[in-house]
C-alpha positions as CSV (number, residue, x, y, z in Angstrom):
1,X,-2.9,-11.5,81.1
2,X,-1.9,-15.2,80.4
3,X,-6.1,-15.7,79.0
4,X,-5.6,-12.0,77.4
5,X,-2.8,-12.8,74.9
6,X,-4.4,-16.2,74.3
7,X,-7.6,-14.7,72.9
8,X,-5.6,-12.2,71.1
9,X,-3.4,-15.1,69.2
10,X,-6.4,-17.2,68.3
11,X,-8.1,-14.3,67.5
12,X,-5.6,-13.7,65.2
13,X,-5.2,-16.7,63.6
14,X,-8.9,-16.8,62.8
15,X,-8.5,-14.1,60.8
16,X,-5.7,-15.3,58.9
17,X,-7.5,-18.1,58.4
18,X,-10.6,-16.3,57.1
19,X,-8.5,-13.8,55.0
20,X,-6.8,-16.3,53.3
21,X,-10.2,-18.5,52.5
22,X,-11.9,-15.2,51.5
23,X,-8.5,-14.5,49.0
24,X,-9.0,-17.6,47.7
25,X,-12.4,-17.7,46.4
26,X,-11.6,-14.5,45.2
27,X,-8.9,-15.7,42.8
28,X,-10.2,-18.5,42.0
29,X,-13.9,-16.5,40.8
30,X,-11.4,-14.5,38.9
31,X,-9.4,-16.1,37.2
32,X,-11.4,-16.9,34.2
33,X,-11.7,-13.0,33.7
34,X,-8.2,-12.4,34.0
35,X,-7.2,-15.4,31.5
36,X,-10.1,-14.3,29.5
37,X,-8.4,-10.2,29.4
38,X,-4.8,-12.0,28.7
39,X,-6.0,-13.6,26.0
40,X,-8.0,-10.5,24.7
41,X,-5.0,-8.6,25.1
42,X,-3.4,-10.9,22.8
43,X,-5.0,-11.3,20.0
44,X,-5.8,-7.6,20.1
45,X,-1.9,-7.0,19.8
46,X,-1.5,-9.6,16.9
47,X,-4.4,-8.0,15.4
48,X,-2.3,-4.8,15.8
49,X,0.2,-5.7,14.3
50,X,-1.6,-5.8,10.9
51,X,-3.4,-2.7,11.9
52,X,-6.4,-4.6,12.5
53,X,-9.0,-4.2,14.8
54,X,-8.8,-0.1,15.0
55,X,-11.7,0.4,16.8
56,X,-11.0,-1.6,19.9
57,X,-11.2,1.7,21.8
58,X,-14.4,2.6,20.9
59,X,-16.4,-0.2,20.7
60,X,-19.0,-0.7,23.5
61,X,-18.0,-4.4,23.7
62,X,-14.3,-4.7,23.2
63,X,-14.1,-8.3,23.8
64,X,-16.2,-9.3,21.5
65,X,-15.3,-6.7,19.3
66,X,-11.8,-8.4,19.1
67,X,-12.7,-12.0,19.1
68,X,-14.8,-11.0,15.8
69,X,-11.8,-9.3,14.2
70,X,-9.3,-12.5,15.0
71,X,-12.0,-14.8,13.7
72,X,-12.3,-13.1,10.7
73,X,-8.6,-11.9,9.2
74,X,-6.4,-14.6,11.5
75,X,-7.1,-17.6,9.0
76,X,-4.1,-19.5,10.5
77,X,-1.9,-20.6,12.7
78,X,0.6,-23.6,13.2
79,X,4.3,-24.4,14.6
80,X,7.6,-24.6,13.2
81,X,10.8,-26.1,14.0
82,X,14.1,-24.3,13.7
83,X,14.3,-26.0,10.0
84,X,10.8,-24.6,9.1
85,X,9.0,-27.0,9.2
86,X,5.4,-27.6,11.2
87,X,5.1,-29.2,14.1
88,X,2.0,-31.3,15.0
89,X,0.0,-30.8,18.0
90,X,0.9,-27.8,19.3
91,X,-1.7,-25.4,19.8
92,X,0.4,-21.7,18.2
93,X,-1.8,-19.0,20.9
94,X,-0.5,-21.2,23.8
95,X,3.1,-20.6,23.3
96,X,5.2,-18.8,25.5
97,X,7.8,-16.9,23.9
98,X,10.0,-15.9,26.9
99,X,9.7,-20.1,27.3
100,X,10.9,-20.9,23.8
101,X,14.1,-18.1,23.6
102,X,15.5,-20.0,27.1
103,X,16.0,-23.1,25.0
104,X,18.1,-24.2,22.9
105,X,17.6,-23.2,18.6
106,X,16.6,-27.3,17.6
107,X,14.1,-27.4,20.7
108,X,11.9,-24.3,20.3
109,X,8.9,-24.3,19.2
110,X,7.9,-21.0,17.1
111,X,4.2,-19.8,16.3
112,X,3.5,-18.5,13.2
113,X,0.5,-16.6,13.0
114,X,-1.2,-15.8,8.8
115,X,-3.6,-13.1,8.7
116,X,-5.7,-13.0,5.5
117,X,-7.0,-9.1,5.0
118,X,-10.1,-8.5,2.7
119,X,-8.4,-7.4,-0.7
120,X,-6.4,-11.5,0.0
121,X,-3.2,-9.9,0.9
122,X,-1.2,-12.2,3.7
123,X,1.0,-11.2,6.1
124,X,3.0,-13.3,8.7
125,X,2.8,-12.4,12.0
126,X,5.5,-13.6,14.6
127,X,5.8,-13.0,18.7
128,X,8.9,-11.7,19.9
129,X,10.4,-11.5,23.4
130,X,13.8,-9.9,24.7
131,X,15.0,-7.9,27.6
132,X,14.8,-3.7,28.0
133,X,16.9,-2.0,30.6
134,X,14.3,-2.4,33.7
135,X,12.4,-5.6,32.2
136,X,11.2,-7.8,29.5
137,X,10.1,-6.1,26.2
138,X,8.3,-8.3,23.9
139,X,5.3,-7.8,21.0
140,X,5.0,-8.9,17.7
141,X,6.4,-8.8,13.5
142,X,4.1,-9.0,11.1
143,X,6.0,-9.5,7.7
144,X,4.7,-9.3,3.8
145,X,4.2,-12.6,1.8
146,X,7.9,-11.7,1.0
147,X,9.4,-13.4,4.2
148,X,11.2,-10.2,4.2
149,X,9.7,-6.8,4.3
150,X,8.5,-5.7,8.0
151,X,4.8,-4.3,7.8
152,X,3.8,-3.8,10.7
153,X,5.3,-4.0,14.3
154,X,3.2,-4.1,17.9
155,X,5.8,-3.7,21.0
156,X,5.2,-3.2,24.6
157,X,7.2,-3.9,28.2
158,X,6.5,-4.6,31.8
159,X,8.6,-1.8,33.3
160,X,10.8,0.5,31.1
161,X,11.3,4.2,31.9
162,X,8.1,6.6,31.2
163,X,9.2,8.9,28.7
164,X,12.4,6.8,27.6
165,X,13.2,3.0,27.0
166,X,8.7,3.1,27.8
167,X,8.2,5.4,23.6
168,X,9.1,1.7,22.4
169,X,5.3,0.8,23.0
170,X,4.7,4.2,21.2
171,X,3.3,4.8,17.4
172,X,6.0,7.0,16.4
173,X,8.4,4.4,17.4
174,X,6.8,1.6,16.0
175,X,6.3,3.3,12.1
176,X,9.8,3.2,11.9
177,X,10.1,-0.6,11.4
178,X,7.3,-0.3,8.6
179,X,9.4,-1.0,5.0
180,X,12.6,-2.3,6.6
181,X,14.2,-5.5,5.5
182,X,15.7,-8.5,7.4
183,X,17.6,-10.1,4.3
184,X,20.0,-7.9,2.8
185,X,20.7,-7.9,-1.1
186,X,23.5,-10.6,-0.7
187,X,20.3,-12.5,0.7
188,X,22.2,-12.5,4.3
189,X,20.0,-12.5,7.6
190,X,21.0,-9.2,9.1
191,X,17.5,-8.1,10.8
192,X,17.1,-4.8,12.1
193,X,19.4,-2.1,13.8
194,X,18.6,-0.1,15.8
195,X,20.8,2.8,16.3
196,X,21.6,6.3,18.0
197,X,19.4,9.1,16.3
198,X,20.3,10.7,13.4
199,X,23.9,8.1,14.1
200,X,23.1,6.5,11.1
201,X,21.4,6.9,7.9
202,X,18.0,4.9,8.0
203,X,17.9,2.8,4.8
204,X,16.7,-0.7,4.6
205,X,17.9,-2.2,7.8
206,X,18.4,0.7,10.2
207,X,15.7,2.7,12.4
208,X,16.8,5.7,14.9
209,X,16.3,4.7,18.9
210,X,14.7,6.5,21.5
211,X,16.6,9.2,22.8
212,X,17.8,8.6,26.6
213,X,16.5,4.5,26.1
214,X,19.9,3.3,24.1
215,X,19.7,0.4,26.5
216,X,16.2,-0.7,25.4
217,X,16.6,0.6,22.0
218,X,19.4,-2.2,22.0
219,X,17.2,-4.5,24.0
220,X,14.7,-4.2,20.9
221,X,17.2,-5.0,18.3
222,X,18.8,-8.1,20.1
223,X,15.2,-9.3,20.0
224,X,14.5,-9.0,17.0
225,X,17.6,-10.7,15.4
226,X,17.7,-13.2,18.4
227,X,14.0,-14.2,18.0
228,X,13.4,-13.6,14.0
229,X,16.9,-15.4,13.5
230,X,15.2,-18.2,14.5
231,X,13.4,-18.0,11.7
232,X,15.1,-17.7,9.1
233,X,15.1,-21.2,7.4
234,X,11.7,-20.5,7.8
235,X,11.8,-17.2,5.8
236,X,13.9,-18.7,3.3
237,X,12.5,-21.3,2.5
238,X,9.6,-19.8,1.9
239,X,10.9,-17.1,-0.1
240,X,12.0,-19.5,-2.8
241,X,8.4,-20.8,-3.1
């Protein structure tokens, strides 16, 4: 019995052993794919953003398809402080939003991210990151060459309610932001609302929610004035150019 459970325990622990080697190659075979999909799945969403890259679904080879796009109408991309101004060194795709919003306003650094479409129109394009009911919500704000007028908006989540708090990530919700205004006429930094529907009237500064996800309806519009906010010397300074 003694010689029994012996086997059995070295047995064991051979396979452990194995497993664990055999998990390891794995990831580390993989991980160039995986870094190489996250950083698909990012530019495809800042492409987004500027309703770029439209055919991503249908394209026989997406990632190249994408890489194409970003090369072409992405013409540029730098840092700024909280005052607006660049910082050196600091390569814009590698930032981590969620990183940057724990710290404090002077010590972030924020991407800024200037696509170029073919008529020579420029938009702005900024990542933002905030907190749904379940989980993070996060995407990105593209802006016209007025520091001011949304055009476009890209949002998404890691675990919000199907049918609820999870419509952020869908078009219908997303058009809404299209128009609205982050300065209001006073020239005051007021961002976007984001209210009950039908609550309030939608004007310049308001969008209707998703019914049954007021928490990450809320979660969307604390992200957007928490992480555009940080902005704004940014905006306004370049406003007055």
């Amino acid at each position: 019995m003694k010689q029994s459970n012996t086997y059995i325990f070295l047995y064991s622990s051979a396979m452990v052993v194995i497993v664990a080697a055999v998990l390891s190659v794995v990831a580390t075979v993989l991980r160039p794919y995986q870094e190489l999909n996250i950083e698909i799945a990012k530019k495809l969403d800042i492409l987004r953003s500027v309703e770029k890259a439209e055919l991503a679904t249908e394209v026989r080879d997406r990632n190249a398809y994408v890489e194409e796009e970003f090369e072409k109408y992405i013409v540029d991309t730098y840092v700024i402080d909280h005052l607006g101004e660049r910082k050196e060194g600091i390569d814009a795709f590698a930032v981590n939003m969620r990183d940057e919003m724990r710290k404090p306003l002077e010590e972030r650094n924020l991407p800024v991210f200037v696509a170029r479409d073919d008529d020579g129109r420029e938009n702005y394009i900024f990542p933002v990151h905030g907190r749904g009911l379940w989980g993070p919500v996060f995407g990105y704000v593209a802006l016209e060459d007025d520091f001011n007028t949304i055009f476009g908006v890209i949002f998404d989540h890691e675990s919000e309610t199907p049918g609820l708090g999870a419509e952020i990530s869908e078009p219908f919700f997303e058009n809404r932001f299209k128009g609205k205004k982050l300065f209001d006429d006073a020239g005051e930094f007021v961002s976007v609302r984001v209210t009950k529907p039908g609550i309030v009237a939608p004007g310049d500064h308001n969008v209707d929610g998703i019914s049954g996800g007021t928490i990450t309806s809320q979660g969307v519009e604390e992200m957007l004035y928490d992480v555009l906010g940080s902005y704004r010397r940014y905006f306004e300074k370049r406003k007055n150019i």
